[in-house]
C-alpha positions as CSV (number, residue, x, y, z in Angstrom):
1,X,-71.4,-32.1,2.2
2,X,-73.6,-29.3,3.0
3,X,-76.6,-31.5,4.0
4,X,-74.9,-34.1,5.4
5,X,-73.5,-31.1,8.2
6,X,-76.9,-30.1,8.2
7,X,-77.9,-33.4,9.5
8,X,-75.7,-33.8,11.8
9,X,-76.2,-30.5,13.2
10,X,-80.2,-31.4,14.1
11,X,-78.6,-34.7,15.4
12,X,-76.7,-32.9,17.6
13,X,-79.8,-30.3,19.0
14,X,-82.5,-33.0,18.9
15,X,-83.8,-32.3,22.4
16,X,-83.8,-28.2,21.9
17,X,-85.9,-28.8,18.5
18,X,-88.0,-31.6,20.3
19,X,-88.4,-29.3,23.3
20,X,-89.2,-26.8,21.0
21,X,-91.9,-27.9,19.0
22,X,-93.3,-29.3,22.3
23,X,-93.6,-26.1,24.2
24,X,-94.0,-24.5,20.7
25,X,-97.7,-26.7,20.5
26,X,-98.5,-26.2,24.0
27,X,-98.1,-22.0,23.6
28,X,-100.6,-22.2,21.0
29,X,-102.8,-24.7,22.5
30,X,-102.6,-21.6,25.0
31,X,-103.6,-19.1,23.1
32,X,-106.3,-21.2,21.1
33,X,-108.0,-21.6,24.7
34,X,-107.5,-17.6,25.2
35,X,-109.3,-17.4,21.8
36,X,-112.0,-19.9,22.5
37,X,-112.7,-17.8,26.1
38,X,-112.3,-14.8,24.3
39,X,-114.8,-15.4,22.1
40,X,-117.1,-17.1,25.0
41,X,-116.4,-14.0,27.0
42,X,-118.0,-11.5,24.8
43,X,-121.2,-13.5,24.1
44,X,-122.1,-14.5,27.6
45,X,-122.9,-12.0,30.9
46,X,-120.2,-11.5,33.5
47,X,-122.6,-13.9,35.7
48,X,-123.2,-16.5,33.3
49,X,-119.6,-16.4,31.9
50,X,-118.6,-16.9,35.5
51,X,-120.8,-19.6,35.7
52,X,-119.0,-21.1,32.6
53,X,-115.9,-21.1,34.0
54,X,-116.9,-23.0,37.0
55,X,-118.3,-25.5,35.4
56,X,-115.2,-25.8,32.9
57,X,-113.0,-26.2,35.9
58,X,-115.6,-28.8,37.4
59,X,-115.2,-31.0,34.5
60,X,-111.8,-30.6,33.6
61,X,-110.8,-31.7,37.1
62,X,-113.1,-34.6,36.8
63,X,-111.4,-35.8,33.9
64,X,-107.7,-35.8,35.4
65,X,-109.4,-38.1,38.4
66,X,-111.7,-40.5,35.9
67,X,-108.3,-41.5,33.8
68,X,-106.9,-43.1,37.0
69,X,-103.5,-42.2,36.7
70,X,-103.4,-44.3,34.0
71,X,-101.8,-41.7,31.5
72,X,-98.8,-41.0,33.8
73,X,-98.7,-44.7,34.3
74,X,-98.1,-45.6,30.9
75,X,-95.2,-43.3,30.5
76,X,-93.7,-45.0,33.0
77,X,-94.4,-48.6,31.9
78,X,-93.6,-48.2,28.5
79,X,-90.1,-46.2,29.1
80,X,-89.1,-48.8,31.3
81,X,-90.1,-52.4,29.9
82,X,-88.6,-50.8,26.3
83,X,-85.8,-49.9,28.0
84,X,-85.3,-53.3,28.9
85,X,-86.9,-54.9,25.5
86,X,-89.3,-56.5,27.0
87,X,-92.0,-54.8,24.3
88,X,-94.4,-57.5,24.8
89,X,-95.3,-56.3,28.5
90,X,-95.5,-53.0,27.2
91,X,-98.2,-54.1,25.0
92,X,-100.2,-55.4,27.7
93,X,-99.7,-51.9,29.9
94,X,-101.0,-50.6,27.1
95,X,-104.3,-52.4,26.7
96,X,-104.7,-52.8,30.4
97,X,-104.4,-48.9,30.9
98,X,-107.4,-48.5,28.1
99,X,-109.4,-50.7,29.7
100,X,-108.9,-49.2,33.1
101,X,-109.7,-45.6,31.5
102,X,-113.0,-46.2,30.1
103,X,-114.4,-47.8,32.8
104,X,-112.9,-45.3,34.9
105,X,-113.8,-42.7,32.7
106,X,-117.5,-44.0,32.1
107,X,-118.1,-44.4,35.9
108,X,-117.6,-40.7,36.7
109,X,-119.3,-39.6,33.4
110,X,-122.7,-41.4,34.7
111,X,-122.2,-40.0,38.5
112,X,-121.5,-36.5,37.0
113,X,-125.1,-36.7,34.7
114,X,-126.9,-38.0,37.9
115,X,-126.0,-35.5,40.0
116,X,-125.0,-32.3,37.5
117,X,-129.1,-31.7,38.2
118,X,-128.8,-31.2,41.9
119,X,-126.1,-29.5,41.8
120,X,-127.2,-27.0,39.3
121,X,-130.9,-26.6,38.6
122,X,-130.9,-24.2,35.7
123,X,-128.7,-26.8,33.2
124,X,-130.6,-27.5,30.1
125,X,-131.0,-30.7,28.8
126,X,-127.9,-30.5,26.6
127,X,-126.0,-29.1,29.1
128,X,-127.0,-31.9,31.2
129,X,-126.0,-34.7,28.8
130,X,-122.9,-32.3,27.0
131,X,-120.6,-31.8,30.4
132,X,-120.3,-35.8,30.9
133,X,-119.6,-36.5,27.3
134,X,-117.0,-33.7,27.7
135,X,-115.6,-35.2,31.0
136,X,-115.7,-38.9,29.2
137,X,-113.5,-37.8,26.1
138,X,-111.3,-35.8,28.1
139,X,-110.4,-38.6,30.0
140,X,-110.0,-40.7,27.2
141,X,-107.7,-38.0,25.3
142,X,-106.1,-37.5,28.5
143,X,-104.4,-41.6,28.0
144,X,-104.4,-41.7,24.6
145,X,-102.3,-38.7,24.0
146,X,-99.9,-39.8,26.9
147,X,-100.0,-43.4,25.3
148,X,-99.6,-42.2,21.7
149,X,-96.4,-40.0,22.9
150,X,-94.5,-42.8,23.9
151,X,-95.4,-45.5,21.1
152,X,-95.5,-42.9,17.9
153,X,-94.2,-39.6,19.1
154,X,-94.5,-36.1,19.7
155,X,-96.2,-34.7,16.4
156,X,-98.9,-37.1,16.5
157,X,-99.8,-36.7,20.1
158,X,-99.4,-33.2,20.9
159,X,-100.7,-31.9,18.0
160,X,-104.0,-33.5,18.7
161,X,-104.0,-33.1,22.6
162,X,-103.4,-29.1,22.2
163,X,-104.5,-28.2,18.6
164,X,-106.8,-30.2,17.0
165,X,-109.7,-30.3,19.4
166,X,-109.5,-26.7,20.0
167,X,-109.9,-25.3,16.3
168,X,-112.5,-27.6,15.8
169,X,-114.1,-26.2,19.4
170,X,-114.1,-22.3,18.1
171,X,-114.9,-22.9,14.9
172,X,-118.3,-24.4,16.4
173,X,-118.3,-21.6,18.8
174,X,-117.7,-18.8,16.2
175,X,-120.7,-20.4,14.4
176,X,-123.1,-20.4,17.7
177,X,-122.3,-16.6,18.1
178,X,-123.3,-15.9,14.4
179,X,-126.7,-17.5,15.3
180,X,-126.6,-15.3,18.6
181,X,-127.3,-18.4,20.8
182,X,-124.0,-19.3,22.2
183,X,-124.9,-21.5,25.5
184,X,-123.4,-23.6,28.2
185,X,-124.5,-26.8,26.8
186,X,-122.7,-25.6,22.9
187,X,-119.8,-25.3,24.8
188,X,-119.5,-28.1,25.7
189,X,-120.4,-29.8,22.7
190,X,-117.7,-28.2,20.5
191,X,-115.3,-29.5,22.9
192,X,-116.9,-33.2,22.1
193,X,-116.9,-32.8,19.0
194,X,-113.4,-31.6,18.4
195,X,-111.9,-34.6,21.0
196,X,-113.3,-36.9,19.5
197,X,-111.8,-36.1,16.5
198,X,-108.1,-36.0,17.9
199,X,-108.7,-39.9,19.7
200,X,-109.4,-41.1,16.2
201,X,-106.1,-39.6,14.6
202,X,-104.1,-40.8,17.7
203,X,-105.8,-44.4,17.5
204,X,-105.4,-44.5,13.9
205,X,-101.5,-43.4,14.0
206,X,-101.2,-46.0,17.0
207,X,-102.7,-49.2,14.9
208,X,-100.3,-48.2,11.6
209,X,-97.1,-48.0,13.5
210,X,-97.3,-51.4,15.1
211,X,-99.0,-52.9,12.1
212,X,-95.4,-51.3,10.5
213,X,-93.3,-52.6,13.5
214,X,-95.0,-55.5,14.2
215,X,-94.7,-56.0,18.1
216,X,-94.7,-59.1,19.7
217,X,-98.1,-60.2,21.6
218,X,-98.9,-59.3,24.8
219,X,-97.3,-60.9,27.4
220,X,-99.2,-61.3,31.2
221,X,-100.9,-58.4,32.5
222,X,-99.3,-57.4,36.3
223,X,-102.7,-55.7,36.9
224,X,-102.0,-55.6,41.1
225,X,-98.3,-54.1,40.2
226,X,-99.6,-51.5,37.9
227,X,-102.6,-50.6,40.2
228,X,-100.6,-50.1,42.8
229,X,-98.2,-48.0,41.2
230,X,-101.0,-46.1,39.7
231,X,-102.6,-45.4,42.9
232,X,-100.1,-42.8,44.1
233,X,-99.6,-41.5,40.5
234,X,-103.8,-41.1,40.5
235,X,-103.2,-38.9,43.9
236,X,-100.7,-37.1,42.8
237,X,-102.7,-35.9,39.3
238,X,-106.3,-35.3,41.7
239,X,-103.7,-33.2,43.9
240,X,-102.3,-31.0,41.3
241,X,-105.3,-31.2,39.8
242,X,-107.8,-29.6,42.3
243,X,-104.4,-26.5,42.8
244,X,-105.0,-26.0,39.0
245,X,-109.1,-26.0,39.0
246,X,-110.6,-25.3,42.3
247,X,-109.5,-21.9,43.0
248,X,-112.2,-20.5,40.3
249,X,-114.7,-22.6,42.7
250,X,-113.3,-21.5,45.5
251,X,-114.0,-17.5,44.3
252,X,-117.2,-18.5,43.2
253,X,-118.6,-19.4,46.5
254,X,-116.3,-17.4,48.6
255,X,-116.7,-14.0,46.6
256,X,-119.2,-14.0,43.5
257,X,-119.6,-15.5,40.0
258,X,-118.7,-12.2,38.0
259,X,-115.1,-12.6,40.5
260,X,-114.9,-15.9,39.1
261,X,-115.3,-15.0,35.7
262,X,-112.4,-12.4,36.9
263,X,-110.2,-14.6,38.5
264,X,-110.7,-17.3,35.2
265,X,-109.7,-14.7,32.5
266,X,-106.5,-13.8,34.2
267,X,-105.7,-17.3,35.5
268,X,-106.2,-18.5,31.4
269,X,-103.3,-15.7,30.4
270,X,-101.1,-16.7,33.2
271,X,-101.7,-20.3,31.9
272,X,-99.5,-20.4,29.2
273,X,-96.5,-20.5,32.4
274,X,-98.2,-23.9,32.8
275,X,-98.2,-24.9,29.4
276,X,-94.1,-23.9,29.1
277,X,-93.9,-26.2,32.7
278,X,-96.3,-29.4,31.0
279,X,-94.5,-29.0,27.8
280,X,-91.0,-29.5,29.9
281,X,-93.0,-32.5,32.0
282,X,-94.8,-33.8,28.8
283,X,-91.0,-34.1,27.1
284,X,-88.7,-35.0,30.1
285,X,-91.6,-38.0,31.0
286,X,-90.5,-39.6,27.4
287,X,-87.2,-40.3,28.9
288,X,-86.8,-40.0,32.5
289,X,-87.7,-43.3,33.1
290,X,-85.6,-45.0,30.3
291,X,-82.5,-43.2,30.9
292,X,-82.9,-43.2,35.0
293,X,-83.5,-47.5,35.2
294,X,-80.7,-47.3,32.5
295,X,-78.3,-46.0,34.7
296,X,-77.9,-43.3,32.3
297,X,-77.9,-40.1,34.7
298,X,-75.8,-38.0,33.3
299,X,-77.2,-38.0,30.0
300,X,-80.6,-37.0,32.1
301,X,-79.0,-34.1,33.6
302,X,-77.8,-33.0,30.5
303,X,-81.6,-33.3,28.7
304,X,-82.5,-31.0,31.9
305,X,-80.5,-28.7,31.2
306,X,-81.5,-28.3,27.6
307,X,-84.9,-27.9,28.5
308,X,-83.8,-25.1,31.1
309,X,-82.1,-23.3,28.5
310,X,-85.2,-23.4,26.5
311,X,-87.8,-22.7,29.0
312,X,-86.2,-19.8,30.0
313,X,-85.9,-18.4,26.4
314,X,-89.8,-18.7,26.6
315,X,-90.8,-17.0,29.8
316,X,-88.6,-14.4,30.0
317,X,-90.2,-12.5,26.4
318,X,-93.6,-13.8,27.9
319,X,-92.8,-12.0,31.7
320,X,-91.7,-8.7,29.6
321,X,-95.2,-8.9,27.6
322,X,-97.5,-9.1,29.9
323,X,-96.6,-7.0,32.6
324,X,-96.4,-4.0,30.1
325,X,-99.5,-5.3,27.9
326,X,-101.4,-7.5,30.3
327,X,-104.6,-4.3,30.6
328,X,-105.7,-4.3,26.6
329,X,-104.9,-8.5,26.8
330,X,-107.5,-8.7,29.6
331,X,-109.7,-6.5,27.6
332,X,-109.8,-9.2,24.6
333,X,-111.9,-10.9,26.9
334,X,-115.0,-7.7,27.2
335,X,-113.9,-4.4,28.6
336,X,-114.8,-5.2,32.2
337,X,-111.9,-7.7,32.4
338,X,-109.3,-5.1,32.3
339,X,-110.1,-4.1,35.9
340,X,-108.3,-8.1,36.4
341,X,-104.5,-6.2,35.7
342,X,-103.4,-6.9,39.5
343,X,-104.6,-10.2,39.5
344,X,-102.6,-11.3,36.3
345,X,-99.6,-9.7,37.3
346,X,-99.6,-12.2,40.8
347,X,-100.6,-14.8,39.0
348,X,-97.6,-14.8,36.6
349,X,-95.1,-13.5,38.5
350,X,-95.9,-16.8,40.5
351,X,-96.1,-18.9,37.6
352,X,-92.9,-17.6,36.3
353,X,-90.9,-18.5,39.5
354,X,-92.6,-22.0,39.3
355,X,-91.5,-22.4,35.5
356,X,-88.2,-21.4,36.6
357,X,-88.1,-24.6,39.3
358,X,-88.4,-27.2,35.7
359,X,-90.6,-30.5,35.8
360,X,-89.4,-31.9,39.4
361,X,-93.0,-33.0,39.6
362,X,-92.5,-35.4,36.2
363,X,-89.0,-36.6,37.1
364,X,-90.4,-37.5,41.2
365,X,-92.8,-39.4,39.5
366,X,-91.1,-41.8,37.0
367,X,-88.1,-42.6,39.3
368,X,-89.9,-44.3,41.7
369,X,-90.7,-41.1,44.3
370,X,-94.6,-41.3,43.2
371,X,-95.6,-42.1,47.1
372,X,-93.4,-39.1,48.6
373,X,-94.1,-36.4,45.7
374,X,-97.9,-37.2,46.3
375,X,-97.6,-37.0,50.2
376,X,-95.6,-33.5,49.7
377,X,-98.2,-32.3,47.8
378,X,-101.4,-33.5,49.2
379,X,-100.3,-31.8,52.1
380,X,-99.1,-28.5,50.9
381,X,-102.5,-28.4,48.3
382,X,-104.6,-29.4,51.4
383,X,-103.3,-26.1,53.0
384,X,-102.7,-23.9,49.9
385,X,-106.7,-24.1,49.4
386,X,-107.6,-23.2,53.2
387,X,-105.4,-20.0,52.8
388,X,-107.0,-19.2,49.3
389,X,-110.1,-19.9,50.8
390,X,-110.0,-17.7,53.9
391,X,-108.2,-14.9,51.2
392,X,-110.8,-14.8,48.5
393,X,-113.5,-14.5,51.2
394,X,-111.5,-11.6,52.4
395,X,-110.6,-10.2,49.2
396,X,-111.9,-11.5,46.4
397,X,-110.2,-12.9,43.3
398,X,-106.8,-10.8,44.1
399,X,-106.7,-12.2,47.3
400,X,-107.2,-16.0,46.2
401,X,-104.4,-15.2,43.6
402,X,-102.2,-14.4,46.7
403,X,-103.0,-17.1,48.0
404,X,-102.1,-19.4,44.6
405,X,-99.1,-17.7,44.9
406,X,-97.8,-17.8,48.2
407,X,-98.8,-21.8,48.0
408,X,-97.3,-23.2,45.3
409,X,-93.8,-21.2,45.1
410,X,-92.5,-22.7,47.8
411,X,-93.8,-25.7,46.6
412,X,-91.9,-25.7,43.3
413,X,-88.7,-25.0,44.6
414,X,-89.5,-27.9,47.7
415,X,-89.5,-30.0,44.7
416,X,-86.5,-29.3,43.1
417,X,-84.5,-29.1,46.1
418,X,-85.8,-32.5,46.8
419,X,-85.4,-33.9,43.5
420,X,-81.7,-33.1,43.7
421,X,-81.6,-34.8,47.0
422,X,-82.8,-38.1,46.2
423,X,-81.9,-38.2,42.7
424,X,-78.9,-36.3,42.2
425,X,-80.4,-34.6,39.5
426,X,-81.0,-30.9,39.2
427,X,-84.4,-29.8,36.8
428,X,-84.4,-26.1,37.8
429,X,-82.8,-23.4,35.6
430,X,-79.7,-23.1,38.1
431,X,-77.9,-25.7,35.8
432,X,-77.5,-23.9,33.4
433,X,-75.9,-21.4,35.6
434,X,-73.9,-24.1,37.6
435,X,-72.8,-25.3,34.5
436,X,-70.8,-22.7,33.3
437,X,-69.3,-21.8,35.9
438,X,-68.1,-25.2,36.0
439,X,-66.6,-24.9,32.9
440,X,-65.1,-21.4,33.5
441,X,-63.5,-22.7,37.0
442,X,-61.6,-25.9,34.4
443,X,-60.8,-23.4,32.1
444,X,-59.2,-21.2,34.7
445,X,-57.5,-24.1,36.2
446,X,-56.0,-25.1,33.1
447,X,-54.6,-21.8,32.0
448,X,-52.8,-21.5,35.4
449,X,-51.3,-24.8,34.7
């Protein structure tokens, strides 16, 4: 009897322990990348550790343009023709969305090597050839962990998009220190290494489970349907791409590299306010679509608010700790980094208030909003960087936090607002709130009755 209460308990809180886990991974995918910096940090000059961190950004925001929107598109596709049982077209979304990806993703790794020389002279040879193959299997983990969500699940995927690769990348980083010759171009390498090994789980796990379900064969491929709705999705990921990435740039040319290297280290602590807000997107984007096409709104609004509830038991320890501990944190990273407190405290104040807004941005985009969410935000990105811009030349790395700050706020809470508006559904942490007091206004009703 016991176990079978126990059983239906977890039945009962399966989106807080799926929720969980998720945000659990992505907190210490987090504080692997810390690690992997930290480690980076101490081995390398301000300069050239600055020069890192540009680079890193470079890449990284390549790779969210080179997978096409393809991994954001597949969520999508594969919620909705399930949904309606038509598995066979979500077979061919599947293979038409790897096929897309590598071409995509081999297209901008061959541009990247032709012109990684120009843009910086002093690259060695492995540098040279290391940042595309980093910038290709990013792009190809970027899909297959979005793809492998939605056909095996959340262990399988997130493990290997947050984990995997990253123990493998300091491990191979911790052995370049020991033989004092830690470079740009080993870096970079680790991180190839340790992808690739994660896209060979995730393909692997992918072949057994429909080799176990047997899936009916792909049905016709609506390639001008699926580009088309993957062209405002593709927008929307270069937009919110470039206000995660290019402010490091931006302080590189605008201020200095050792600022950079400044403005990284804090940005990388803050981060794990990101990680909280993707884990929410990454989870909410396996069933948005399903349940919204489904009719099924309510039951939406009630996952929303789970995830709510759980965010905010996340932040709210993580707000506490680094405002009193955020100086000897910084200082993981070399001693001069602790000089970065101000900057880290703007940066997560910010990114708390934005976590506290919930994964408008995932729900816009698989309910059919893709075209308004990416107008919204090409717009307010396109300004956000002229006013970092203009405030890192003026003041530096605390300046362009302000500016990160005072951009995207606003933004997050544009997006709930408008989310609510068009949807009917509220992603911010306000129902929980609005919630009970619901429930105490019935309650109060019924006791005067």
């Amino acid at each position: 009897m016991k176990f079978k209460a126990l059983i239906e308990v977890l039945r009962r809180y399966t989106t807080a322990i799926a929720s969980v886990f998720a945000l659990g991974v992505r907190a210490s995918g987090a504080l692997l990348t810390i690690a992997i910096f930290t480690v980076a940090g101490h081995a390398m000059a301000a300069d050239e550790f600055g020069r890192l961190a540009v680079w890193f950004n470079a890449v990284s925001l390549l790779a969210v343009a080179a997978v096409f929107g393809q991994d954001t598109l597949i969520m999508r596709s594969w919620g909705e023709y399930s949904g309606r049982g038509e598995f066979g077209l979500a077979r061919s979304a599947y293979r038409f969305g790897w096929r897309v990806t590598i071409l995509s993703g081999l297209g901008f790794a061959v541009a990247l090597l032709v012109v990684s020389r120009f843009v910086d002279a002093r690259l060695s040879t492995l540098a040279l050839f290391a940042c595309p193959a980093f910038l290709f299997t990013q792009t190809m983990l970027h899909y297959s962990s979005n793809s492998s969500r939605a056909i095996v699940g959340l262990v399988v995927s997130e493990i290997n998009r947050e984990l995997t690769w990253r123990l493998v990348m300091l491990g191979a980083l911790i052995w370049a220190v020991f033989r004092q010759d830690l470079s740009l171009g080993q870096f970079f390498v680790g991180g190839v290494i340790g992808m690739i090994l994660s896209l060979t789980v995730q393909s692997v796990a992918v072949r057994r489970k429909w080799k176990l379900d047997n899936p009916p064969a792909a049905a016709d491929v609506d390639a001008r349907g699926w580009m088309a709705k993957a062209l405002s999705m593709w927008i929307s990921a270069i937009i919110e791409a470039i206000s995660q990435y290019a402010d490091v740039m931006l302080v590189a040319y605008f201020a200095s590299p050792a600022d950079a290297g400044n403005y990284f280290v804090a940005a990388r602590i803050a981060n794990i306010f990101l990680m909280v807000m993707t884990g929410l997107h990454t989870y909410s984007l396996m069933h948005s679509a399903s349940l919204f096409f489904s009719n099924q709104r309510a039951k939406l609004q009630k996952l929303l608010r789970t995830l709510a509830m759980v965010s905010l038991a996340f932040v709210l320890p993580a707000v506490v700790g680094i405002v009193l501990a955020g100086s000897p944190i910084l200082s993981l990273f070399g001693a001069r980094y602790a000089s970065a407190y101000p900057i880290l405290i703007v940066l997560t104040l910010a990114s708390f208030a934005r976590s506290l807004c919930g994964p408008a941005p995932g729900i816009l985009l698989t309910t059919g909003h893709e075209r308004l969410y990416s107008w919204i935000v090409t717009v307010a990105t396109a300004t956000r960087l002229v006013l970092t811009a203009a405030l890192a030349y003026r003041y530096g790395a605390l300046g362009a936090a302000v500016g990160w700050a005072i951009g995207n706020v606003p933004l997050s809470i544009g997006l709930a607002l408008i989310c609510r508006m068009v949807n009917g559904i509220d992603p911010t942490v306000l129902a929980i709130f609005l919630k009970v007091a619901g429930e105490r206004a019935l309650r109060s009703v019924g006791s005067q009755t």
